[in-house]
C-alpha positions in Angstrom: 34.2 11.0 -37.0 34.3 14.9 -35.8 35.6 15.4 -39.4 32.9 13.6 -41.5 30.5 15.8 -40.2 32.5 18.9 -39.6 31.3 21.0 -43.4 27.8 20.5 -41.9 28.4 21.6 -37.9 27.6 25.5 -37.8 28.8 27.3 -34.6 26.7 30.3 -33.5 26.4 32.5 -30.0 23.9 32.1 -27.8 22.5 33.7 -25.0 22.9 31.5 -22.3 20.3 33.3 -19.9 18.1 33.3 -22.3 18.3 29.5 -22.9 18.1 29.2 -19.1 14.8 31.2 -19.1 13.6 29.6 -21.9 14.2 26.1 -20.6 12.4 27.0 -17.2 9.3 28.2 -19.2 8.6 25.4 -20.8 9.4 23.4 -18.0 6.7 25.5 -16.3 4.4 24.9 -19.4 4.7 21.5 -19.0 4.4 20.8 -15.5 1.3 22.6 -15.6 -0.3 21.3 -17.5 0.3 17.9 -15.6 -1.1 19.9 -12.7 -4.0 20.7 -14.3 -4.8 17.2 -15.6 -4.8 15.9 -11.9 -6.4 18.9 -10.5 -9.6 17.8 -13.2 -9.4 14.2 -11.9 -9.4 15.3 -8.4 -12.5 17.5 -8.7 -14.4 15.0 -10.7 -14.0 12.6 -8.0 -14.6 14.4 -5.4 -17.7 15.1 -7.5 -18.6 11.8 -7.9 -18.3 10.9 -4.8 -20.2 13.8 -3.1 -23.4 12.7 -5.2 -23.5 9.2 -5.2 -25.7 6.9 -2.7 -24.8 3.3 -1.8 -26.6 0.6 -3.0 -26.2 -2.2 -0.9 -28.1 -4.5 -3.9 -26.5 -2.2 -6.9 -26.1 -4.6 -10.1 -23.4 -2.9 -12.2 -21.2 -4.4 -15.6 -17.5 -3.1 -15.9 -14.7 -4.3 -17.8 -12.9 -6.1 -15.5 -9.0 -6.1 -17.0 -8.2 -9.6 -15.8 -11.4 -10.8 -18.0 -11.9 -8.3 -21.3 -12.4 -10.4 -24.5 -12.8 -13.5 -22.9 -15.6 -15.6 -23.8 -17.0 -19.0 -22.2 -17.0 -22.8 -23.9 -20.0 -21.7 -26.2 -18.0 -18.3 -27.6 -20.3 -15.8 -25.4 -18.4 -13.1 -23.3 -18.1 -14.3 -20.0 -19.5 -11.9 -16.7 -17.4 -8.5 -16.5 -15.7 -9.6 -19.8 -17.5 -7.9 -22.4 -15.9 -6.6 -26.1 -13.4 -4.2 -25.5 -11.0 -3.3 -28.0 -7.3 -2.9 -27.7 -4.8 -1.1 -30.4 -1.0 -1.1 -30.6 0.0 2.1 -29.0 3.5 3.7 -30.2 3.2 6.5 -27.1 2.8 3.8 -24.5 5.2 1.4 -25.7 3.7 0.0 -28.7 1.2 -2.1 -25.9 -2.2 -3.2 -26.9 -4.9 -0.4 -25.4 -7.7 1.7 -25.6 -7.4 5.2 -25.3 -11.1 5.9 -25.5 -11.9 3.8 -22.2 -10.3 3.2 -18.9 -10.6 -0.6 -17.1 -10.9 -1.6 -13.9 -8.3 -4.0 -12.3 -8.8 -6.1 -9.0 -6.2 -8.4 -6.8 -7.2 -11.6 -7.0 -8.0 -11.7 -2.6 -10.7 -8.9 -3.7 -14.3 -9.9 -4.9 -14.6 -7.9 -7.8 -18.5 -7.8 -7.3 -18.7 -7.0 -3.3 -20.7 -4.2 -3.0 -17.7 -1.8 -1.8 -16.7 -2.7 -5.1 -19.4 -2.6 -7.5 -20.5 0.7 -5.7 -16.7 2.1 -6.1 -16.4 1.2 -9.7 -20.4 3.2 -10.8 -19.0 6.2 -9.0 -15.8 6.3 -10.3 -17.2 5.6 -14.0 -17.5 9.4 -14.1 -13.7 9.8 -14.5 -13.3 8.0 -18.1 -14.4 11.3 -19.7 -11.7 12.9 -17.6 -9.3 10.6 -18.8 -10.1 11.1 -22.4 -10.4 14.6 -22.2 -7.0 15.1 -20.6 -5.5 13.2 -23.1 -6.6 15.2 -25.9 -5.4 18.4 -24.3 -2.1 17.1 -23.2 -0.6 14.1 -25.7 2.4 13.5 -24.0 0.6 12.3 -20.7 1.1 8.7 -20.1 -1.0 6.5 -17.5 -3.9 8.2 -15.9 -5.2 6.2 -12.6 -7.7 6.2 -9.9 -6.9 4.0 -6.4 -9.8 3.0 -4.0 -9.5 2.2 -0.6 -11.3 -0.9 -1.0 -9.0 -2.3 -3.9 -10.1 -1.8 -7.5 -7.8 0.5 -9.8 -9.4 2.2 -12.5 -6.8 2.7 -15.2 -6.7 4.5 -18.5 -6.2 3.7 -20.8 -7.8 0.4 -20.7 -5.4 -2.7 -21.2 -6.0 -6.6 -20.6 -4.4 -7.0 -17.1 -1.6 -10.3 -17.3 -1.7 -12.5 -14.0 1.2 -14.0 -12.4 2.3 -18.0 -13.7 -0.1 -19.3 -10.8 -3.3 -17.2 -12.5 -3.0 -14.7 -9.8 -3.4 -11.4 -9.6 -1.3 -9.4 -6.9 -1.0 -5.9 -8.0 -2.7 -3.8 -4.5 -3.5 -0.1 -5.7 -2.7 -0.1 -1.9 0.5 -1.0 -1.3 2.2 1.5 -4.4 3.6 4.7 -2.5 1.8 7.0 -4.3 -1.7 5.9 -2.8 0.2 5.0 0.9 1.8 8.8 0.9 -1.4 10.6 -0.2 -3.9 8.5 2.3 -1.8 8.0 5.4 0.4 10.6 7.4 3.8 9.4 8.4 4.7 7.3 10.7 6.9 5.6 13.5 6.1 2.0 13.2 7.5 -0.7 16.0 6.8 -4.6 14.6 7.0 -6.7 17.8 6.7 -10.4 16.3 6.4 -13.7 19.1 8.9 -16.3 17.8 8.1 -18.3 21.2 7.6 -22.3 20.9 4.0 -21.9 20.1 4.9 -20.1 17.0 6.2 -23.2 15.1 4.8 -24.1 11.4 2.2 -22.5 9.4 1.8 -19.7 12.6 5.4 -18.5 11.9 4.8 -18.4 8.0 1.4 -16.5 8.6 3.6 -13.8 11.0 6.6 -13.3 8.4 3.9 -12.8 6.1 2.1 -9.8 7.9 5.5 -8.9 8.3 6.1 -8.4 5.0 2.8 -7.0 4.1 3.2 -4.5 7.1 6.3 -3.1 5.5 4.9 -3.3 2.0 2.3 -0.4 3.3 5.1 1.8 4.8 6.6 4.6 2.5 9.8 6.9 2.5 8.3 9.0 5.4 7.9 6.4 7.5 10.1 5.4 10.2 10.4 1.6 11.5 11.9 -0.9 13.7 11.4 -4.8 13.9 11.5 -6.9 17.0 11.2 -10.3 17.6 10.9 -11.8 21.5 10.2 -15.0 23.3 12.5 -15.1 26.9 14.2 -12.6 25.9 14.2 -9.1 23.2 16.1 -9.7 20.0 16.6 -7.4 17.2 16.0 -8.6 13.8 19.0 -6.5 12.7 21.5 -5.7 15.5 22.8 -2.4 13.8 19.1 -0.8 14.6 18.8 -1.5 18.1 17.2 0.9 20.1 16.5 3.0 17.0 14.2 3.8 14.3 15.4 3.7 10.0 13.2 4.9 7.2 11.1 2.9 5.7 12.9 3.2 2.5 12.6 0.3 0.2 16.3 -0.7 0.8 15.6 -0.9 4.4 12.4 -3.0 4.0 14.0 -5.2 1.5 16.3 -6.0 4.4 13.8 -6.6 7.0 12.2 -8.8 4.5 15.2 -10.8 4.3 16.2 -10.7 8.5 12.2 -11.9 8.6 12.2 -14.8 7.0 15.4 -16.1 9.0 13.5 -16.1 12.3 13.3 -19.5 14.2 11.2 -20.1 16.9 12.2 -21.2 20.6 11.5 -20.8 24.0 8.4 -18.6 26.1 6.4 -15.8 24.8 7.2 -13.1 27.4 5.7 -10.1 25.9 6.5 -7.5 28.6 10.0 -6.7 27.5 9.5 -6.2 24.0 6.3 -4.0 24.5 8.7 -1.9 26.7 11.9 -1.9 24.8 9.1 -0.8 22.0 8.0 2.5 23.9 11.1 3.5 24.7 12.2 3.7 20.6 9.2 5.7 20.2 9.5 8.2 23.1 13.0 8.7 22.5 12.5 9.4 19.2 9.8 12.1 20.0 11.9 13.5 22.6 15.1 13.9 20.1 13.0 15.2 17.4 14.1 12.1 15.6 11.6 9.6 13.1 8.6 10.7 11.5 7.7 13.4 14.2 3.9 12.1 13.5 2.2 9.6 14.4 3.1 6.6 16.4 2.2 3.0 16.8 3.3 -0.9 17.5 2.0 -4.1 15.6 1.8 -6.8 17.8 2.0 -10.3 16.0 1.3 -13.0 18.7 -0.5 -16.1 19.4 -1.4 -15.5 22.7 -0.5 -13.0 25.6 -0.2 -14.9 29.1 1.5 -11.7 31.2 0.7 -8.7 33.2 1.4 -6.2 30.8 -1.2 -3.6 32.1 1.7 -1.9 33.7 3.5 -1.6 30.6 1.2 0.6 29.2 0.6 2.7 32.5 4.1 3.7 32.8 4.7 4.3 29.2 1.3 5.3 27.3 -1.4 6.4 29.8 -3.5 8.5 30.0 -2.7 10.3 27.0 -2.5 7.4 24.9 0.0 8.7 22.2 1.3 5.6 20.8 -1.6 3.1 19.7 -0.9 -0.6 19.5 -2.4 -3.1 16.9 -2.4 -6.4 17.8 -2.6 -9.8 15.4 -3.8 -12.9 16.9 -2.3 -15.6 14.8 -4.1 -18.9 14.7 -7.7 -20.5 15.9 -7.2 -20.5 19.5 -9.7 -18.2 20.8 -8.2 -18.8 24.8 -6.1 -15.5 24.3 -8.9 -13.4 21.9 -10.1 -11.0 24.8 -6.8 -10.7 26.1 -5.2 -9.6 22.7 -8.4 -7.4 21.7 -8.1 -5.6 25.2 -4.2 -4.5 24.4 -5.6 -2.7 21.2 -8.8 -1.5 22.2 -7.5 0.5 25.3 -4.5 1.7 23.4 -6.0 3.3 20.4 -5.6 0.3 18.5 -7.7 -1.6 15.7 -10.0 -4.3 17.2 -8.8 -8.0 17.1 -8.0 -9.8 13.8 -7.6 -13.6 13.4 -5.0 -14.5 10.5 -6.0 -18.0 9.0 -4.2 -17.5 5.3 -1.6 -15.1 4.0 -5.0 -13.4 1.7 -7.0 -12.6 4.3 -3.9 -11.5 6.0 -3.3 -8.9 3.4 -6.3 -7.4 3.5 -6.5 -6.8 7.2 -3.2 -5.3 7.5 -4.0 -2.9 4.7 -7.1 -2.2 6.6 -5.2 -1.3 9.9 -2.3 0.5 8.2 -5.1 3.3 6.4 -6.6 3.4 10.2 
C-alpha cells in the first residue's frame, strides 16, 4: 500500500522544537479559552445569586427537559412543557438540540416546582446568555452546565431529557464527581451498617441502599471503609480491615457488590464497631494516611440499646474531630432520641427516618454536602 501512494508522499525537515513549541501554544490557546468560558459562567452566577431574593410564593415557567413539546389529551402544552425547538446537531453528535436555549432537568424524587427549585431555576436563568455567548466565541465547546444543591441541572444546550424503561428519571447533578469534588472537601468515610436480627426485610434493603447512595456521593479524594456488626465486627471485605481505600469507583463498585451480600443474624452490639471505627480514622491521621481532611462515620441502625457514651469519651471528646451521622432505619420511634443524641453531640447531622429508597437519596445527599 506504501507504494500506491509513495509519487504523492513528500518528505521535508522539520524543526522538531519548533513543532514542540508550536504544539504547546495552541494547547495553551485552547485551554484558555475553556478557562475563560467557565471563568464567565462562574461570575455570572455568582452574580445571580448575590442579587436575587427568595420568594417563598415565586410562580416561575421553565422548560422542564423531561416535559418540552409535550402536550395534554386536547393538543395544549402541558405545565413546564412549552414549544421548544430541537435541531439535529453534527458538533454534539448529530442529537436533537437547541443551541439558542439551555433546559432544566430534575430527578424524578425532586419536585420540580418546590420553591428551592423554582427559586434556583429564576436565578440561574441569567446564565443562558452565558451559554450562548460562549458558544459563539469558542465553537469547539461542547456541554455547558450549571448544578444546584437542591437538584435541578441547567444544561445547554437544551435537549428533551429520556427517562429510564420505568418513566424515571435518576440522573442527581449531585452524585457526578465534578459537583461532589468542587462542593465537598475530601474525606475519610467509616460506614458502620447493623445487620443484627432486627434488620431482616425491607430494613436491610433500605440500609444497602443508603449504602450505595453513600458511596455514590464519595469521589477520588475520598477515603472509605465499610463495616457491618451485630455480636460481633465483620468487614465487608476482609483485604481492608483495619484500613481505609480510595473511593475510586473500582473500589465502590466493590463495596456495592460485598453490600448487597449481607445477611442478617444475631444482636446489634454497636460498641465494637463504633470503636474498631475510630481507630481506622485515628490511625490514619496519625500515619499521614487517607484523605488528611476531614473525618466522619455513617451509622445505619435501627436502634441503639448500649452504653456507647464511653466510646466517644475515650476516642472523640472533647475535641470532637471525627463527626458521626447516624440513620435510623424504620418507624420505630423507641430508639429516635437515642440515635439523634449520637449525632448531635458528635458533630453529626440531626436524626433521619428512612421509609423508601427516594427519600433515602435525598437525605444522604443532604448529609454528605454537610
Amino acid at each position: 500500500k506504501y507504494k500506491d501512494i509513495e509519487p504523492t508522499v513528500k518528505m521535508e525537515e522539520v524543526d522538531g522544537e519548533e513543532l514542540v513549541k508550536k504544539f504547546a501554544e495552541e494547547m495553551e490557546g485552547m485551554l484558555g479559552r475553556k478557562m475563560k468560558s467557565v471563568k464567565r459562567l462562574a461570575e455570572a452566577a455568582e452574580d445571580a445569586d448575590l442579587y436575587h431574593e427568595f420568594n417563598a410564593t415565586l410562580e416561575f415557567d421553565y422548560y422542564n427537559s423531561m416535559l418540552i413539546n409535550s402536550v395534554d389529551k386536547d393538543g395544549n402544552p402541558i405545565e413546564l412543557g412549552g414549544e421548544f425547538p430541537l435541531e439535529e446537531n453534527e458538533h454534539f453528535n448529530k442529537l436533537q438540540v437547541n443551541t439558542l436555549q439551555s433546559d432544566i432537568q430534575v430527578p424524578t424524587n425532586v419536585y420540580n416546582k418546590d420553591p428551592g427549585i423554582l427559586n434556583g431555576v429564576y436565578m440561574s436563568e441569567a446564565l443562558n446568555d452565558v451559554f450562548v455567548d460562549n458558544f459563539q466565541k469558542d465553537p469547539t465547546l461542547t456541554w455547558q452546565y450549571f448544578g444546584s444543591a437542591t437538584g435541578f441541572f441547567r444544561l445547554y444546550p437544551g435537549i428533551a431529557w429520556t427517562p429510564d424503561e420505568n418513566g424515571v428519571v435518576t440522573f442527581d447533578c449531585r452524585n457526578r464527581n465534578w459537583y461532589i469534588q468542587a462542593a465537598t472537601s475530601p474525606k475519610d468515610i467509616i460506614i458502620v451498617v447493623d445487620v443484627s436480627g432486627s434488620m431482616k426485610g425491607l430494613r436491610l434493603t433500605i440500609a444497602k441502599h443508603t449504602i450505595n447512595t453513600i458511596l455514590d456521593t464519595l469521589g477520588e479524594n475520598d477515603f472509605v471503609n465499610v463495616i457491618a456488626y451485630s455480636d460481633y465486627v465483620q468487614y465487608v471485605e476482609p483485604c481492608f480491615k483495619g484500613t481505609l481505600v480510595q473511593a475510586d469507583l473500582d473500589n465502590r463498585e466493590h463495596f456495592k457488590l460485598l453490600v448487597e451480600e449481607l445477611q442478617v443474624k444475631g444482636e446489634g452490639k454497636v460498641k465494637k464497631a463504633m470503636k474498631e471505627s475510630f481507630k481506622i480514622l485515628n490511625e490514619a491521621a496519625s500515619l499521614g494516611q487517607g484523605s488528611l481532611c476531614n473525618q466522619a462515620i455513617m451509622l445505619i441502625t435501627d436502634g441503639a440499646m448500649e452504653d456507647y457514651e464511653e466510646v466517644f469519651q475515650e476516642f472523640n471528646w472533647p475535641e470532637r474531630r471525627v463527626r458521626v451521622f447516624t440513620y435510623l432505619i424504620g418507624r420505630e420511634v423507641t430508639f429516635a432520641d437515642t440515635v439523634k443524641w449520637i449525632a448531635c453531640n458528635n458533630k453529626g447531622h440531626s436524626l433521619m427516618r428512612l421509609y423508601n429508597p427516594l427519600y433515602g437519596r435525598n437525605t444522604v445527599l443532604q448529609v454528605c454536602s454537610a
